[in-house]
N, CA, C and O atoms as a GROMACS GRO file, in nm:
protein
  232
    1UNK      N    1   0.083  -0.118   0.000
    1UNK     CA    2   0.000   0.000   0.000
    1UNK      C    3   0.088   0.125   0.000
    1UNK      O    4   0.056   0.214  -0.079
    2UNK      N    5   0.169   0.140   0.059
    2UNK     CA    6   0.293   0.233   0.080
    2UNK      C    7   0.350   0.267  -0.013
    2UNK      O    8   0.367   0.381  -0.055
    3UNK      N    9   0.411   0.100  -0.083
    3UNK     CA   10   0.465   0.140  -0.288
    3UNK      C   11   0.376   0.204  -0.355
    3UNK      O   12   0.407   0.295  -0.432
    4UNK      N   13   0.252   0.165  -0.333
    4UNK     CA   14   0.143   0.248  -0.436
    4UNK      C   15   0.148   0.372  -0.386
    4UNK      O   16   0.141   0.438  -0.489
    5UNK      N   17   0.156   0.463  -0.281
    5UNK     CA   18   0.121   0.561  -0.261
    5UNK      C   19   0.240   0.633  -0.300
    5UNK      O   20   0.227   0.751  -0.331
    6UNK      N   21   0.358   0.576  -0.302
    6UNK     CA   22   0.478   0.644  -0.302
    6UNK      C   23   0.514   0.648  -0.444
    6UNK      O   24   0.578   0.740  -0.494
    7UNK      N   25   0.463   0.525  -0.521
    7UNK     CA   26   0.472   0.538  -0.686
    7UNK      C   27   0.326   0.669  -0.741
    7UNK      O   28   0.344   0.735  -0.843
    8UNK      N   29   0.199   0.688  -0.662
    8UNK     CA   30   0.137   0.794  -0.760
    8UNK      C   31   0.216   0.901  -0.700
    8UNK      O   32   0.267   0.959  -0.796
    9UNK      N   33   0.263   0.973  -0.564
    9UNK     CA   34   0.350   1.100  -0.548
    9UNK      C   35   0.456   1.134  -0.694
    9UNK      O   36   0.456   1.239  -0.760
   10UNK      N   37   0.559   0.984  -0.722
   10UNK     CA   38   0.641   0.989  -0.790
   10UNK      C   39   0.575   1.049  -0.978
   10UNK      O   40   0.629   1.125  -1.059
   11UNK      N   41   0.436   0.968  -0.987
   11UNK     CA   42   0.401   1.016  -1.097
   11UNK      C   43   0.343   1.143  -1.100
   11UNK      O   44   0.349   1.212  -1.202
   12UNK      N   45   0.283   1.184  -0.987
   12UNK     CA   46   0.237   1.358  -1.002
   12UNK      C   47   0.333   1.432  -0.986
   12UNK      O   48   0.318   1.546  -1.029
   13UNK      N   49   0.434   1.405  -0.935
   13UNK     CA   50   0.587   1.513  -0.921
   13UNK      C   51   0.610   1.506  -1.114
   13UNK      O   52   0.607   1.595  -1.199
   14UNK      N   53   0.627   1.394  -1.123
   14UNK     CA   54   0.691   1.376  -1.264
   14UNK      C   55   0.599   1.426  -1.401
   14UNK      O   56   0.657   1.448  -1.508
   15UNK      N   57   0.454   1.442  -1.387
   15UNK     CA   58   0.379   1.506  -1.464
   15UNK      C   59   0.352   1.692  -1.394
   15UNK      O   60   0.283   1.775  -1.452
   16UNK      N   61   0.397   1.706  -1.316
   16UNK     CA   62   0.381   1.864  -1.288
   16UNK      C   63   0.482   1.931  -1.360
   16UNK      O   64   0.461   2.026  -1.435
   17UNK      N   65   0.629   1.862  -1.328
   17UNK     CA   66   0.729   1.892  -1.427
   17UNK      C   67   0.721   1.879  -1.530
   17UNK      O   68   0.799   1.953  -1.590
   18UNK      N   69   0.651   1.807  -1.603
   18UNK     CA   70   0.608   1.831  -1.741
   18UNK      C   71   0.518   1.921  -1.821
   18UNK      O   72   0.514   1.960  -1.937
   19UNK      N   73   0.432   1.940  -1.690
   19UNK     CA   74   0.354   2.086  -1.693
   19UNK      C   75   0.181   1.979  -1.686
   19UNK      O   76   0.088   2.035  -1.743
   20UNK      N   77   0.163   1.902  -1.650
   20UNK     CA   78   0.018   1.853  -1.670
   20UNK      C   79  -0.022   1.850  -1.528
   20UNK      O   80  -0.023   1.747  -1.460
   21UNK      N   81  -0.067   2.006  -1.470
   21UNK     CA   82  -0.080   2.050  -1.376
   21UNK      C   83  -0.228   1.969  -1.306
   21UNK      O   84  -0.232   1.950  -1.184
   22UNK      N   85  -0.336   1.929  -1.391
   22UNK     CA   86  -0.438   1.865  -1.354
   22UNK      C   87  -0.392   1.727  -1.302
   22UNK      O   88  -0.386   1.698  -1.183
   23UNK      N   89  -0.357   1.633  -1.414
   23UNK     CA   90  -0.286   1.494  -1.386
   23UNK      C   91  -0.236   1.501  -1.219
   23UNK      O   92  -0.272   1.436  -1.121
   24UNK      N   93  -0.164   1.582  -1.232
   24UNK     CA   94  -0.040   1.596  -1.112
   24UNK      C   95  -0.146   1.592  -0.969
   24UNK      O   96  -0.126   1.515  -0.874
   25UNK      N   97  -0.260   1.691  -0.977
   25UNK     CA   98  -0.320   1.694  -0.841
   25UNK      C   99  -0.395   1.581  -0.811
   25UNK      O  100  -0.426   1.549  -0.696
   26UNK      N  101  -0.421   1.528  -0.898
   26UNK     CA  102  -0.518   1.392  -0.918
   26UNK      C  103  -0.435   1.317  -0.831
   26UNK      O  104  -0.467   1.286  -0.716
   27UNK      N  105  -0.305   1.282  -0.901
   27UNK     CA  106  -0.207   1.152  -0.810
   27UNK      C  107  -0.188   1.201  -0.714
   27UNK      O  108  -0.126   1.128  -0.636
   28UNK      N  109  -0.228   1.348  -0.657
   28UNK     CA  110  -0.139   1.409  -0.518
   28UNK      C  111  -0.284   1.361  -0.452
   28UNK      O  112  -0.266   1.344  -0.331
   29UNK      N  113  -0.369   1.344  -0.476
   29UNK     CA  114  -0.505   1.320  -0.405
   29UNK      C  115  -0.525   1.174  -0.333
   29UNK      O  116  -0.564   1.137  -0.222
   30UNK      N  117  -0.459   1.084  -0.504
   30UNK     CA  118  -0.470   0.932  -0.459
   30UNK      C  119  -0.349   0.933  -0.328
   30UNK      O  120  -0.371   0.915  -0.208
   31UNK      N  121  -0.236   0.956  -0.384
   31UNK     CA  122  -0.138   0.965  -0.269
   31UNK      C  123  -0.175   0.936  -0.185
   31UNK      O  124  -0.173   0.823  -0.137
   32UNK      N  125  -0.237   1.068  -0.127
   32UNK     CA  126  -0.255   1.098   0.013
   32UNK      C  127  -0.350   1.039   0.054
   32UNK      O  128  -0.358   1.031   0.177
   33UNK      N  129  -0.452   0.980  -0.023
   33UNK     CA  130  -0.554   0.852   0.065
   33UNK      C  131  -0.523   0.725   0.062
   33UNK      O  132  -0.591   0.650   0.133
   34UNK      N  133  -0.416   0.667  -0.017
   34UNK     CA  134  -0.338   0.574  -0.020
   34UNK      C  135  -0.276   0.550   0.093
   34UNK      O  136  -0.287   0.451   0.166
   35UNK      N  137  -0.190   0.675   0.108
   35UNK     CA  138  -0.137   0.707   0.282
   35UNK      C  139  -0.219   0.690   0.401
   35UNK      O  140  -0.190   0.618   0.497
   36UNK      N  141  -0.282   0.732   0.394
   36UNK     CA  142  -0.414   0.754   0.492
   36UNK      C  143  -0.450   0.609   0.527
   36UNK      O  144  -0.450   0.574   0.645
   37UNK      N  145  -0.480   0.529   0.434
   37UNK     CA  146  -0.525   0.411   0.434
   37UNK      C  147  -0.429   0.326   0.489
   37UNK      O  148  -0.465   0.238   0.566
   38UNK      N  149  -0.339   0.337   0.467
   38UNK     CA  150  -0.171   0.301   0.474
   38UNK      C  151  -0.161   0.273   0.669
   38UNK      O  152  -0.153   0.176   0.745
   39UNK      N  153  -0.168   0.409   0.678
   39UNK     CA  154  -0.182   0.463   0.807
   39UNK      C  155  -0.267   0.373   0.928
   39UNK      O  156  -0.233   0.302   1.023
   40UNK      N  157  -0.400   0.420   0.866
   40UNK     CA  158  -0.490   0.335   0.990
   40UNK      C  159  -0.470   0.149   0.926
   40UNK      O  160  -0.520   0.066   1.002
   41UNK      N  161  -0.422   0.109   0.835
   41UNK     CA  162  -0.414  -0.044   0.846
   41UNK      C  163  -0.301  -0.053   0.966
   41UNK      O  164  -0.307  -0.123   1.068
   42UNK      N  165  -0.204   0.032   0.928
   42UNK     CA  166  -0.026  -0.029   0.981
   42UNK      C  167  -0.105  -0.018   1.162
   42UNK      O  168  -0.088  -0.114   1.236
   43UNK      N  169  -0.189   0.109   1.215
   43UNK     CA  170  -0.219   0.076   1.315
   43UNK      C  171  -0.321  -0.015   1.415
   43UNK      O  172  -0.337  -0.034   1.536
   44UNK      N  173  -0.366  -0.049   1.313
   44UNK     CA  174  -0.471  -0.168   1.350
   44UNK      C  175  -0.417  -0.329   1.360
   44UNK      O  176  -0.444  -0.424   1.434
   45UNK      N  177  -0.342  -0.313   1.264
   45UNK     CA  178  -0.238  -0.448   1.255
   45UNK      C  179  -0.131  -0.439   1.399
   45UNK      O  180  -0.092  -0.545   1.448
   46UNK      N  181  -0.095  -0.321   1.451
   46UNK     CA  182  -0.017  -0.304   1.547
   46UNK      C  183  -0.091  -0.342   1.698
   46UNK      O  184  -0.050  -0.408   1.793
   47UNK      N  185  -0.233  -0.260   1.669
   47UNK     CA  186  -0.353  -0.290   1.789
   47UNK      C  187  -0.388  -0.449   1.795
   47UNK      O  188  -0.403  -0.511   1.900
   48UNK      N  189  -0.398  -0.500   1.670
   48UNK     CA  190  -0.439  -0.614   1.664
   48UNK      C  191  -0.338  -0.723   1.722
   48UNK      O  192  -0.374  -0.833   1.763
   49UNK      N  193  -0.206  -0.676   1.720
   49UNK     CA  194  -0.138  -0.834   1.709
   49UNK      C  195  -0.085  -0.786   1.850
   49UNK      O  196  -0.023  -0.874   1.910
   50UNK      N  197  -0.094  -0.695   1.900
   50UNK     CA  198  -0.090  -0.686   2.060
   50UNK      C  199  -0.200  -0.775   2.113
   50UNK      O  200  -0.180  -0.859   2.201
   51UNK      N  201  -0.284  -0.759   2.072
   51UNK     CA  202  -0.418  -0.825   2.183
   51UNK      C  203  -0.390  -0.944   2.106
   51UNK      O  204  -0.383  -1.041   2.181
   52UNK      N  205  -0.378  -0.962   2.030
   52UNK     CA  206  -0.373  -1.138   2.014
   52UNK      C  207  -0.264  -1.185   2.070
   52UNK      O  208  -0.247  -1.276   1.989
   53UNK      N  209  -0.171  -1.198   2.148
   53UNK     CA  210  -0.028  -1.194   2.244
   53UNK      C  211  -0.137  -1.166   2.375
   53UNK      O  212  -0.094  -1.195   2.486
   54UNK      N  213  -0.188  -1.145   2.371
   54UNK     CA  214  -0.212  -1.084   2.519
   54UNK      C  215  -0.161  -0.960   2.572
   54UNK      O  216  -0.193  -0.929   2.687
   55UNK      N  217  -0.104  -0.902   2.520
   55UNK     CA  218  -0.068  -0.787   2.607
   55UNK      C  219  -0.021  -0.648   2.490
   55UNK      O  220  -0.004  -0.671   2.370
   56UNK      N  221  -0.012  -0.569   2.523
   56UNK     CA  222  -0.076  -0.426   2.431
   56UNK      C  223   0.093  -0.337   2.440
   56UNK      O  224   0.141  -0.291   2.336
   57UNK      N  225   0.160  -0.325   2.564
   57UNK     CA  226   0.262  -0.244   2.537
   57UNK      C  227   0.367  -0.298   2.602
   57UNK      O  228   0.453  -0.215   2.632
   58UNK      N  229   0.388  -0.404   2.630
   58UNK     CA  230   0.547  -0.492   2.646
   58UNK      C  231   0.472  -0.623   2.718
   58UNK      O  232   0.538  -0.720   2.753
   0.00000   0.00000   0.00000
């Protein structure tokens, strides 16, 4: 999820410099909900595999 978000940044950087100023905000949009998404999995997977161990912070 992370490669994907980090490959559309890479393609809207790389189409702004080319000047396709629309393109560019589009991938800056997916990006950042890619991220987002990114985000609350990595912490749920973190919440999750604590309580399945039994125990949450050591």
């Amino acid at each position: 999820m992370l490669q994907l978000a980090i490959a559309c940044l890479v393609i809207a950087l790389l189409a702004a410099v080319l000047g396709f100023g629309g393109i560019a905000g589009s991938f800056v949009g997916v990006a950042k909900i890619l991220f987002v998404v990114f985000l609350i999995f990595a912490v749920l997977s973190f919440l999750g595999g604590g309580m399945r161990r039994g125990r949450l912070w050591g």
